[in-house]
PDB file of N, CA, C and O in Angstrom:
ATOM      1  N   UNK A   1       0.843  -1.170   0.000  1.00  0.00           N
ATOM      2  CA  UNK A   1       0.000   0.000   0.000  1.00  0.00           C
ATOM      3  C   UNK A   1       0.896   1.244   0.000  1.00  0.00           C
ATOM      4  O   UNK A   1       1.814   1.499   0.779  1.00  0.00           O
ATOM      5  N   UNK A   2       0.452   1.945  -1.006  1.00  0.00           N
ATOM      6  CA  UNK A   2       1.176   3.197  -0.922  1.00  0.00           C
ATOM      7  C   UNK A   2       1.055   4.475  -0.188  1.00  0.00           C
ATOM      8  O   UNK A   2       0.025   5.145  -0.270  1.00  0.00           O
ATOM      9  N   UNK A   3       2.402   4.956   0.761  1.00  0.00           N
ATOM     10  CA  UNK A   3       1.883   6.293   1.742  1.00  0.00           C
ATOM     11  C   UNK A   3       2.131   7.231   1.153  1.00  0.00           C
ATOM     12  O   UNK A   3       2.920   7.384   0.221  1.00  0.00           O
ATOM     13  N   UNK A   4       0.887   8.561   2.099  1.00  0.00           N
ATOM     14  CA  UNK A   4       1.286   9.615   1.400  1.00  0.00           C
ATOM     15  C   UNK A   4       2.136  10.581   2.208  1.00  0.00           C
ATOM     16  O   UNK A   4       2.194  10.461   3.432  1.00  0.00           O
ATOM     17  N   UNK A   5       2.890  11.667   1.474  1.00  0.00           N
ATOM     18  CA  UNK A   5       3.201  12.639   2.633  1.00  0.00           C
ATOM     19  C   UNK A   5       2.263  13.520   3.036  1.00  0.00           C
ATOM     20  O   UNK A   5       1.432  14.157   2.389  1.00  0.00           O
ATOM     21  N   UNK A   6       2.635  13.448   4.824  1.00  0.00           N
ATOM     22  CA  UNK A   6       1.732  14.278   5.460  1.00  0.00           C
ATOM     23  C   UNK A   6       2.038  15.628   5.055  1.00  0.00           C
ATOM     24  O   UNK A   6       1.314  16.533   4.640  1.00  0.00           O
ATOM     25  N   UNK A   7       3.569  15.537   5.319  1.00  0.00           N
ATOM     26  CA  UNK A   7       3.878  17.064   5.266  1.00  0.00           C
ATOM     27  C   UNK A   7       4.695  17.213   4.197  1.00  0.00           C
ATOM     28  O   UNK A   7       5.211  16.220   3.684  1.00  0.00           O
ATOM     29  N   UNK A   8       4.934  18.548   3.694  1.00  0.00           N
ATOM     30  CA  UNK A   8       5.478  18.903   2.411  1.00  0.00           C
ATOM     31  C   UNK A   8       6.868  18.764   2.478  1.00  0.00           C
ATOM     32  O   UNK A   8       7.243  18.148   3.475  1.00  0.00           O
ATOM     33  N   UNK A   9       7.858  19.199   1.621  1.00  0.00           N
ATOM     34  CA  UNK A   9       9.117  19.264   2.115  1.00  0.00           C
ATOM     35  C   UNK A   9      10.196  20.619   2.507  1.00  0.00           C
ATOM     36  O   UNK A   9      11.230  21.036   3.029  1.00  0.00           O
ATOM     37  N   UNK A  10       8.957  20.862   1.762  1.00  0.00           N
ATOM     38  CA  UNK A  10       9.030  22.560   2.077  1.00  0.00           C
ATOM     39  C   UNK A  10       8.818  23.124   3.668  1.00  0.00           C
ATOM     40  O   UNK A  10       9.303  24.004   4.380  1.00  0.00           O
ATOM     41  N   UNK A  11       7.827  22.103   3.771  1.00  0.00           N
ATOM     42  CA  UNK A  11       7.248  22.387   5.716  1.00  0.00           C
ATOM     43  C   UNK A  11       8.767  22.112   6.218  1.00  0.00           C
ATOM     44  O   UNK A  11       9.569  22.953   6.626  1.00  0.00           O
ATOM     45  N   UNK A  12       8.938  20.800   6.088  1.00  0.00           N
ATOM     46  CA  UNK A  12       9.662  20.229   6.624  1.00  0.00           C
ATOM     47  C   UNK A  12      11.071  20.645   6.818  1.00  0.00           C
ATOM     48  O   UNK A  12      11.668  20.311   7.842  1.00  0.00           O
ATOM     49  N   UNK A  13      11.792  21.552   5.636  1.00  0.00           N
ATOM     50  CA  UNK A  13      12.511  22.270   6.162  1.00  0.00           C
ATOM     51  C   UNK A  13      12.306  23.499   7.093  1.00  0.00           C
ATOM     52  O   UNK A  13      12.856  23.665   8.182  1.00  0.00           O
ATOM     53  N   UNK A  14      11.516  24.242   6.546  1.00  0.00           N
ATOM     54  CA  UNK A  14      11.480  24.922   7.695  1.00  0.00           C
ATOM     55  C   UNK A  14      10.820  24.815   9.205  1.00  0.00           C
ATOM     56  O   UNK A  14      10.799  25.722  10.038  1.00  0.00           O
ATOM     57  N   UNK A  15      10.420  23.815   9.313  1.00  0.00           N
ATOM     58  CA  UNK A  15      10.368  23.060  10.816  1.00  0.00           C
ATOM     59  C   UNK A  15      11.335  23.077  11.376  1.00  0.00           C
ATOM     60  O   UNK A  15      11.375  23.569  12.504  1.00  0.00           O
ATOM     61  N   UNK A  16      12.914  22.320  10.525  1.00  0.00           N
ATOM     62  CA  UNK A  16      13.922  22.083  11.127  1.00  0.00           C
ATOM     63  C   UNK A  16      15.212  22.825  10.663  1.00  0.00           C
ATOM     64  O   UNK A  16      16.290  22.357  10.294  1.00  0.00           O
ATOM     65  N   UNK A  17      14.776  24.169  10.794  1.00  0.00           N
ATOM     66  CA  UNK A  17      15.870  25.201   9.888  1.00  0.00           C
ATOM     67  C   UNK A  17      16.326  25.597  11.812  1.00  0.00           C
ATOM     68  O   UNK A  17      15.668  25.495  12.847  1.00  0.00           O
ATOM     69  N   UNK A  18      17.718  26.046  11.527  1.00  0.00           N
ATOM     70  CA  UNK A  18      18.090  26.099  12.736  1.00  0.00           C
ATOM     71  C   UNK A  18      18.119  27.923  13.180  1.00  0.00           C
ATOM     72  O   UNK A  18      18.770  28.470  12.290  1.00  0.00           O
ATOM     73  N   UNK A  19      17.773  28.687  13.934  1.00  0.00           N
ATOM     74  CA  UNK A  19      17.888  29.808  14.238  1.00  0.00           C
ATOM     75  C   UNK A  19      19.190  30.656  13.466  1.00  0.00           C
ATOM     76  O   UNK A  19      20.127  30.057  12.939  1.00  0.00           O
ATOM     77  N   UNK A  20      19.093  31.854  13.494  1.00  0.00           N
ATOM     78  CA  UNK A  20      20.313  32.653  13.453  1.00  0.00           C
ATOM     79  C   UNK A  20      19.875  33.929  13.936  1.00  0.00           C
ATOM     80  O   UNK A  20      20.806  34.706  13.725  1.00  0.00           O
ATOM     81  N   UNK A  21      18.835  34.586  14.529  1.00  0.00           N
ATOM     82  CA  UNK A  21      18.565  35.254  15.316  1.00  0.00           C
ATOM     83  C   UNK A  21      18.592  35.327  16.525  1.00  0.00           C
ATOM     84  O   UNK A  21      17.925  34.486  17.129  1.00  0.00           O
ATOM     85  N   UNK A  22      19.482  36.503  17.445  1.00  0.00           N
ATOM     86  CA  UNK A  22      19.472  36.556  18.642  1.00  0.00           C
ATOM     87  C   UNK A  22      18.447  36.001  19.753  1.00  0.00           C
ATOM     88  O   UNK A  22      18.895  35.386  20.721  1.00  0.00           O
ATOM     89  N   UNK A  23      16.933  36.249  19.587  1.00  0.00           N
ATOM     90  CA  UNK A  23      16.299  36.155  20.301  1.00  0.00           C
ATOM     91  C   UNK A  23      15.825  34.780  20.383  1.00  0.00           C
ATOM     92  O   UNK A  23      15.572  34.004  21.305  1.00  0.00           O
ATOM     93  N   UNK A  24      15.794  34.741  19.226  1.00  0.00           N
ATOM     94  CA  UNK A  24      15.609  32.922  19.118  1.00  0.00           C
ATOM     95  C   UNK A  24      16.292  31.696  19.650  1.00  0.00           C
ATOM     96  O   UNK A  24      16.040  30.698  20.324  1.00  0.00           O
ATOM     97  N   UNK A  25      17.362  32.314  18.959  1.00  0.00           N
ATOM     98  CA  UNK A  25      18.777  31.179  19.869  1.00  0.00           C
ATOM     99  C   UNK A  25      18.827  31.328  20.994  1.00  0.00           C
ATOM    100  O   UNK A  25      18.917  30.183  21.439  1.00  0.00           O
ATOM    101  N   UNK A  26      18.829  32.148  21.969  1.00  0.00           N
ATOM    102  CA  UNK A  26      18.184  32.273  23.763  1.00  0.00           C
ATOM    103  C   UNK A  26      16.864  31.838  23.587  1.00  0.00           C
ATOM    104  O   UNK A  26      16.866  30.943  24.433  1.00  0.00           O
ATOM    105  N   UNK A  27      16.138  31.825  23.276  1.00  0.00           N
ATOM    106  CA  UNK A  27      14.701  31.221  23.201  1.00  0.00           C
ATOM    107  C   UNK A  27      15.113  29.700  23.771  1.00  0.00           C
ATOM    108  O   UNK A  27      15.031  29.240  24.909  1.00  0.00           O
ATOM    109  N   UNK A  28      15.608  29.083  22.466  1.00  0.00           N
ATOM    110  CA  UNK A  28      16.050  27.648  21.745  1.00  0.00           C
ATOM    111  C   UNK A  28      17.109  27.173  22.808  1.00  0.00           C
ATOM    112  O   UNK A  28      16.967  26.050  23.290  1.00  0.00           O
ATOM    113  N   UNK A  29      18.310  28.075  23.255  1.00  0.00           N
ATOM    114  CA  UNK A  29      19.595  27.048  23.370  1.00  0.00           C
ATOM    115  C   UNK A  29      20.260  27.408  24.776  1.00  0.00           C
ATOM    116  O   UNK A  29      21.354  27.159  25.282  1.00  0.00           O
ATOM    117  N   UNK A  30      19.145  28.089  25.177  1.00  0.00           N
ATOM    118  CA  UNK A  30      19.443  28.124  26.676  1.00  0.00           C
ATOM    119  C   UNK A  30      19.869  26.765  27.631  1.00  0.00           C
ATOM    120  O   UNK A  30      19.127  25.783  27.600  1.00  0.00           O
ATOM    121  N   UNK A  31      20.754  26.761  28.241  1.00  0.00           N
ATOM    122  CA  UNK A  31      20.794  25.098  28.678  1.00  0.00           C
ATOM    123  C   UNK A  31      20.656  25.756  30.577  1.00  0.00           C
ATOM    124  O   UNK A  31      20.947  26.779  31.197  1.00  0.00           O
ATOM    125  N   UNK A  32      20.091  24.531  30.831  1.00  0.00           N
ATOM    126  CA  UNK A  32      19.794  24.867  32.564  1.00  0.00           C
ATOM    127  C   UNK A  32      20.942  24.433  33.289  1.00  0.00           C
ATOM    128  O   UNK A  32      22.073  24.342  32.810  1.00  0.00           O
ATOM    129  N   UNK A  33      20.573  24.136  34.602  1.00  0.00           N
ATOM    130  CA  UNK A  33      21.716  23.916  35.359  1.00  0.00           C
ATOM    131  C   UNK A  33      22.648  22.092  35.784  1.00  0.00           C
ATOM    132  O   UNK A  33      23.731  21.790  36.286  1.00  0.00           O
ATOM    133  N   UNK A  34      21.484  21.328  35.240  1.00  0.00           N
ATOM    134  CA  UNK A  34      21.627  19.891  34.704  1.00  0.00           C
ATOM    135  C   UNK A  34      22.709  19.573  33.610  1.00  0.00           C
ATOM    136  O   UNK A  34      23.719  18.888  33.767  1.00  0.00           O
ATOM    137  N   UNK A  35      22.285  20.218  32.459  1.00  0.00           N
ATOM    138  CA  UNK A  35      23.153  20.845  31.212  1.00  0.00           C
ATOM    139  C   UNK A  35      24.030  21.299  31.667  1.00  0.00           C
ATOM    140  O   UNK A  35      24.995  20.623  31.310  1.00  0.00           O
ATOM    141  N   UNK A  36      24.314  22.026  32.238  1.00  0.00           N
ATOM    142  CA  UNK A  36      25.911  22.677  32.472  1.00  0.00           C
ATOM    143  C   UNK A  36      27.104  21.602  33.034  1.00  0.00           C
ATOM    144  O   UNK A  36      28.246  21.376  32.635  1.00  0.00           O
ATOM    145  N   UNK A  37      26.214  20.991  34.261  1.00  0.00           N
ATOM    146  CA  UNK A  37      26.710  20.491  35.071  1.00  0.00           C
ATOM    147  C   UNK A  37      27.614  18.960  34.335  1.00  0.00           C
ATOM    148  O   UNK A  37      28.720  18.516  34.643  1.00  0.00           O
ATOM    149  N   UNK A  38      26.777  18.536  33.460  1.00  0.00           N
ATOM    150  CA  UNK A  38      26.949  17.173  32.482  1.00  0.00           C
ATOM    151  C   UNK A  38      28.617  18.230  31.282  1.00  0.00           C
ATOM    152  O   UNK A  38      29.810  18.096  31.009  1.00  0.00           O
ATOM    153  N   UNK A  39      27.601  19.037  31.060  1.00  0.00           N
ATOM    154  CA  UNK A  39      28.625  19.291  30.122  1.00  0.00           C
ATOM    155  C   UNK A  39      30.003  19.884  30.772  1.00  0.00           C
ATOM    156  O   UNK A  39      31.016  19.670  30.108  1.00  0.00           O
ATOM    157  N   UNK A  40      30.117  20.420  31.684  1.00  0.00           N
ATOM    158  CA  UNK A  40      31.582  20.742  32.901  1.00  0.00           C
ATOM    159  C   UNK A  40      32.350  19.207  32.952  1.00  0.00           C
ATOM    160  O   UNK A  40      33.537  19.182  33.277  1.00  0.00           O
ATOM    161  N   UNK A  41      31.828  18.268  32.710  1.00  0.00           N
ATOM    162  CA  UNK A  41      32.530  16.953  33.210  1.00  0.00           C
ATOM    163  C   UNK A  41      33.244  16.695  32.276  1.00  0.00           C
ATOM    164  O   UNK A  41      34.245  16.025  32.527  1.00  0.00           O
ATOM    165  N   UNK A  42      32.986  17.145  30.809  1.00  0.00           N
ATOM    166  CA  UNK A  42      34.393  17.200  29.831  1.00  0.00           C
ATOM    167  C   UNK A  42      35.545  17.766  30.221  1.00  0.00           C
ATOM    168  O   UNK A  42      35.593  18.768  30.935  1.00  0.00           O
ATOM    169  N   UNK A  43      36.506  17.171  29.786  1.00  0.00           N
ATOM    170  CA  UNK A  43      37.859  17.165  30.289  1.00  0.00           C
ATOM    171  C   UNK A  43      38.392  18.768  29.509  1.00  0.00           C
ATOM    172  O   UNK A  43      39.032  19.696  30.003  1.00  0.00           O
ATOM    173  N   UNK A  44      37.810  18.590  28.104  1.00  0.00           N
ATOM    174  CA  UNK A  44      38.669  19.982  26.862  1.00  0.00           C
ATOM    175  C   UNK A  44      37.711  20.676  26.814  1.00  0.00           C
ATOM    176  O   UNK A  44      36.550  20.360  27.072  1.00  0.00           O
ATOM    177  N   UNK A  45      38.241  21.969  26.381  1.00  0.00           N
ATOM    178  CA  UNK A  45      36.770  22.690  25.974  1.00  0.00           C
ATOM    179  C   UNK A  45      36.537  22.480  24.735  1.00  0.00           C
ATOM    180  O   UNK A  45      35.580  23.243  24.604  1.00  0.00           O
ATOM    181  N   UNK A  46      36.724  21.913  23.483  1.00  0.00           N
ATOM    182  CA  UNK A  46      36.330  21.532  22.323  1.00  0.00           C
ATOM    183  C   UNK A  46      35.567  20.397  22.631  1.00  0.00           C
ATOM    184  O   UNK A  46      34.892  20.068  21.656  1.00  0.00           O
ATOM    185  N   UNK A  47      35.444  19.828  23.392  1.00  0.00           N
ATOM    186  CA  UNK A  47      34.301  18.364  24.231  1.00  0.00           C
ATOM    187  C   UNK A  47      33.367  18.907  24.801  1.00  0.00           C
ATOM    188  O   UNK A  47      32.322  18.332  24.497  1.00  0.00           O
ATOM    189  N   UNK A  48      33.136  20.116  25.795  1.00  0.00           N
ATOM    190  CA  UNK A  48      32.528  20.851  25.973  1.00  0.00           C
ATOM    191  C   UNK A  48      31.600  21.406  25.152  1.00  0.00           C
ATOM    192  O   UNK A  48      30.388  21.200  25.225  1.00  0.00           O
ATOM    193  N   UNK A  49      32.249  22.228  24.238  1.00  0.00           N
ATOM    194  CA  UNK A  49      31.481  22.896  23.374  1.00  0.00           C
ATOM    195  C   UNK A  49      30.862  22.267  22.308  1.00  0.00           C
ATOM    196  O   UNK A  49      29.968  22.777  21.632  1.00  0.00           O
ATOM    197  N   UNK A  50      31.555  20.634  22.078  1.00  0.00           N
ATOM    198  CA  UNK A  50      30.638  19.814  21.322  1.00  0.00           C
ATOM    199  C   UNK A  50      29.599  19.252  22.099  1.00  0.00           C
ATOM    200  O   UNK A  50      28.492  19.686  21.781  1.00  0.00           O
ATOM    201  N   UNK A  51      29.600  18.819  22.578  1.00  0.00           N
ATOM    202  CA  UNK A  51      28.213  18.448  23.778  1.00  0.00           C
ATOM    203  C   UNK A  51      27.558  19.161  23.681  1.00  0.00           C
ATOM    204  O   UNK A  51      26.618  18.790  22.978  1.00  0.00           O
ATOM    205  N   UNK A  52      27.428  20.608  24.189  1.00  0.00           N
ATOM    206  CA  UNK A  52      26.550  21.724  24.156  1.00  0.00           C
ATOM    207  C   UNK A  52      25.618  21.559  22.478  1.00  0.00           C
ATOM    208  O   UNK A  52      24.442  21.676  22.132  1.00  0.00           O
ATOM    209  N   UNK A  53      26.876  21.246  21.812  1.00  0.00           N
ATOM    210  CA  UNK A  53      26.130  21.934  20.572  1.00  0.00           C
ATOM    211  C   UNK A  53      24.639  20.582  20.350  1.00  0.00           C
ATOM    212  O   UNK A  53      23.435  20.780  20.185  1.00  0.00           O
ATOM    213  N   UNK A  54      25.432  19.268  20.447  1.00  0.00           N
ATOM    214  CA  UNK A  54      24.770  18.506  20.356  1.00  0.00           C
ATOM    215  C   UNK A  54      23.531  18.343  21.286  1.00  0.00           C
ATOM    216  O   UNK A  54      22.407  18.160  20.820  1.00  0.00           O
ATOM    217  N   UNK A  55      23.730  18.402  22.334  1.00  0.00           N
ATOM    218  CA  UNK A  55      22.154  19.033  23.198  1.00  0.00           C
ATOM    219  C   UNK A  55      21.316  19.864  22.628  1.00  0.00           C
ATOM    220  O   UNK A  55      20.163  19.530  22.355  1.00  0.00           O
ATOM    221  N   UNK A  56      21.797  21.028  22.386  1.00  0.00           N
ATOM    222  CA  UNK A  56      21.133  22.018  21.825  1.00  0.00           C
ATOM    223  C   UNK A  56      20.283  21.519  20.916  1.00  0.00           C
ATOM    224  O   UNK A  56      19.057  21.492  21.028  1.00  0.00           O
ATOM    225  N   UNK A  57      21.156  20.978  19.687  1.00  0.00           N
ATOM    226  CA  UNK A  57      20.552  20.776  18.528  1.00  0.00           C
ATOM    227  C   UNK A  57      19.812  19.649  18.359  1.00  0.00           C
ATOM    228  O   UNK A  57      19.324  19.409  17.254  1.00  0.00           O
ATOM    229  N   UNK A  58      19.577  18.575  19.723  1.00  0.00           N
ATOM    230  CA  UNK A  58      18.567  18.004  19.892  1.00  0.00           C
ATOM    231  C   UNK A  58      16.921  18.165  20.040  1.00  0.00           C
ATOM    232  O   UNK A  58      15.863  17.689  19.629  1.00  0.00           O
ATOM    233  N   UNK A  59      17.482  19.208  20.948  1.00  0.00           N
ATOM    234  CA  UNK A  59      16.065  20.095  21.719  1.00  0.00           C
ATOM    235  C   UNK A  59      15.551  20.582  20.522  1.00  0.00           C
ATOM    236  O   UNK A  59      14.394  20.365  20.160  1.00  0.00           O
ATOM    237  N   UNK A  60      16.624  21.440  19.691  1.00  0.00           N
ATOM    238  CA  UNK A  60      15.529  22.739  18.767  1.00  0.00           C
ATOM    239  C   UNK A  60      16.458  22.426  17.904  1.00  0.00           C
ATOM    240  O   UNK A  60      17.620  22.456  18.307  1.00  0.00           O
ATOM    241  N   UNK A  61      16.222  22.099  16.692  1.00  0.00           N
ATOM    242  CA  UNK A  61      14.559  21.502  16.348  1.00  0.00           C
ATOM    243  C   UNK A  61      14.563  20.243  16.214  1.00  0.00           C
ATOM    244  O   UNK A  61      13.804  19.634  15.461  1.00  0.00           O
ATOM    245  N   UNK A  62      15.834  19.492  17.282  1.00  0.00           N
ATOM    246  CA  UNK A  62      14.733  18.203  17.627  1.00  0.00           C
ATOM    247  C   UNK A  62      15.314  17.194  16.445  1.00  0.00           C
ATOM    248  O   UNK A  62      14.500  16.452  15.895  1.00  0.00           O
ATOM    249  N   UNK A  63      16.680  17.155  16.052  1.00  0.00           N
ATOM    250  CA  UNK A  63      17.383  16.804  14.954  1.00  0.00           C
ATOM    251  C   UNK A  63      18.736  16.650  15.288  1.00  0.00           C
ATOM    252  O   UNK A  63      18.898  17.498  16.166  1.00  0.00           O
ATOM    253  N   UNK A  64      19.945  16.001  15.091  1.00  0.00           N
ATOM    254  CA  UNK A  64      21.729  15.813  14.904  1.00  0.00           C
ATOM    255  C   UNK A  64      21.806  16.641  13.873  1.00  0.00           C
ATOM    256  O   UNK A  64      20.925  16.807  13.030  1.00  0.00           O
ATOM    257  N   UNK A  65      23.096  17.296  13.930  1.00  0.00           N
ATOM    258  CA  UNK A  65      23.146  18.120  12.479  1.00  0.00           C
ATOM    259  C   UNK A  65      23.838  17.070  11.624  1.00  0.00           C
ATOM    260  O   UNK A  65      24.651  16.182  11.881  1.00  0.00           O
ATOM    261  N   UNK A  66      23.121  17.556  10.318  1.00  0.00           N
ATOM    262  CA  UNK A  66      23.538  16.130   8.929  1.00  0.00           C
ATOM    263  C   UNK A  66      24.793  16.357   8.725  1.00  0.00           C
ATOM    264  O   UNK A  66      25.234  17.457   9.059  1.00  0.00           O
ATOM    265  N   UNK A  67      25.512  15.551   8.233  1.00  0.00           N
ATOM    266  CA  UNK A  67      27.190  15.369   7.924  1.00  0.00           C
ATOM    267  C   UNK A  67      27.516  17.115   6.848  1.00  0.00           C
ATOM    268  O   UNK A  67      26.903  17.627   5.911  1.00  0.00           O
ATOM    269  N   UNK A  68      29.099  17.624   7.835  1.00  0.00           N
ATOM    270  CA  UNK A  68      28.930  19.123   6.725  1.00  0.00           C
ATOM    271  C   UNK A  68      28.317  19.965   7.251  1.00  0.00           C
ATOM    272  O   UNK A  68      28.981  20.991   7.402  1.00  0.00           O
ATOM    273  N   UNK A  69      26.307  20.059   7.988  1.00  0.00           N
ATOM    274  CA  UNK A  69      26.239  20.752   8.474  1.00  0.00           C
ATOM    275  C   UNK A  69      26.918  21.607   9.388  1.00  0.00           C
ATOM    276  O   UNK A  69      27.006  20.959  10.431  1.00  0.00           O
ATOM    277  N   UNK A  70      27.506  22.858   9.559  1.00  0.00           N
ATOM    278  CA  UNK A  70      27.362  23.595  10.259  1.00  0.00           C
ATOM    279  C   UNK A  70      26.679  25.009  11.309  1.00  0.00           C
ATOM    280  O   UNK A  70      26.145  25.987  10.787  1.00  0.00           O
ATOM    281  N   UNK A  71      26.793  24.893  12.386  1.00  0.00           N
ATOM    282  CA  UNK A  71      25.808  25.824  13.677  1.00  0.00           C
ATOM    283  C   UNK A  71      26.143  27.076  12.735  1.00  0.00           C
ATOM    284  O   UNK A  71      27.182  27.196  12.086  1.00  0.00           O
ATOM    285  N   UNK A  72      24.959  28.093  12.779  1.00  0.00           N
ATOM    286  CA  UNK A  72      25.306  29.136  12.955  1.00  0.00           C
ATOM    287  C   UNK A  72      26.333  30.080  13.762  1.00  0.00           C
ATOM    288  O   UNK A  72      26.061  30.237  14.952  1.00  0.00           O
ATOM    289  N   UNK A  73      27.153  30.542  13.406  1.00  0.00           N
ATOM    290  CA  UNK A  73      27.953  31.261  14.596  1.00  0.00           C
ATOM    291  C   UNK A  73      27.438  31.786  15.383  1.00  0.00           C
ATOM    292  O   UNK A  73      28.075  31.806  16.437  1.00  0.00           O
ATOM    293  N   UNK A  74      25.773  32.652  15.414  1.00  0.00           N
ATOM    294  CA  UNK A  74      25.457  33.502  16.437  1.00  0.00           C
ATOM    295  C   UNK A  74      25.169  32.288  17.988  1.00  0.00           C
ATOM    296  O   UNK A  74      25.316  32.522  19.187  1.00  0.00           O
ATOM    297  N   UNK A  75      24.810  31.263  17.414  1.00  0.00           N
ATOM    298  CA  UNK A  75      24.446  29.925  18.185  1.00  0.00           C
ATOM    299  C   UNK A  75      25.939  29.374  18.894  1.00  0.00           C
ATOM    300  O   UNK A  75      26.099  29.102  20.084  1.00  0.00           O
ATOM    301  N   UNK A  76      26.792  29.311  17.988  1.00  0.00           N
ATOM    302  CA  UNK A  76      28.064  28.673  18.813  1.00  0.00           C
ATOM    303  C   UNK A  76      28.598  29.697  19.569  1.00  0.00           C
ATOM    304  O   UNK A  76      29.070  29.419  20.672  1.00  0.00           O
ATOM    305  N   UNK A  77      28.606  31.413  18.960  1.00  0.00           N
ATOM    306  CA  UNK A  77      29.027  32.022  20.346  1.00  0.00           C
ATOM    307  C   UNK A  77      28.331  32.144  21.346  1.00  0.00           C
ATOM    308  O   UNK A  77      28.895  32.520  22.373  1.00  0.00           O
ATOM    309  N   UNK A  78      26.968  31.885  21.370  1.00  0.00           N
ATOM    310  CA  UNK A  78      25.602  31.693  22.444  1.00  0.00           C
ATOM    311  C   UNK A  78      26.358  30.636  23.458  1.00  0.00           C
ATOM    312  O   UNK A  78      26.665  30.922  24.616  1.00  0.00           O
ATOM    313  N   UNK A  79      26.642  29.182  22.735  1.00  0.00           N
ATOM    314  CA  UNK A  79      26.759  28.454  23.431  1.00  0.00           C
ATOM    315  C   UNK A  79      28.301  28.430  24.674  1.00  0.00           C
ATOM    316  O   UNK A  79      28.409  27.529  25.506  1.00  0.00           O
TER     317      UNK A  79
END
C-alpha cells in the first residue's frame, strides 16, 4: 500500500531550519543547570562545546546536524 506525505518538504525544512537570530537562539539554546553540570565533566573545551552543541541541537529543532552541516555562529558564540 502506498503512503502519502503528510507534510510537504518545504514544511519540513522549515520546521527544522536552525535559528540565526538573537532572540531565538536564547529562546532555543538556553541550557539549565543539569546541562551545564553534564557538560563541565568534559575534560577539553572543544568536548565541551561539542556536547553543548549537540544538546542544543537536539532540543531545537529536535534533529543531529547532517554530515557538513554547520551551527550558525550567532548559536556557537551563544553556546
Amino acid at each position: 500500500m502506498a503512503r502519502r506525505a503528510l507534510l510537504s518538504e518545504a514544511w519540513w525544512q522549515q520546521a527544522t531550519i536552525i535559528p540565526d537570530n538573537e532572540r531565538e537562539i536564547a529562546k532555543h539554546y538556553t541550557l539549565d543547570r543539569s546541562d551545564l553540570d553534564l557538560i563541565m565533566r568534559q575534560n577539553k573545551a572543544a568536548s565541551r562545546l561539542g556536547l553543548a552543541c549537540v544538546l542544543a541541537t537536539l532540543r531545537y529543532p529536535g534533529r543531529p546536524l547532517a554530515d557538513g552541516e554547520v551551527l550558525p555562529a550567532g548559536v556557537l558564540r551563544f553556546l
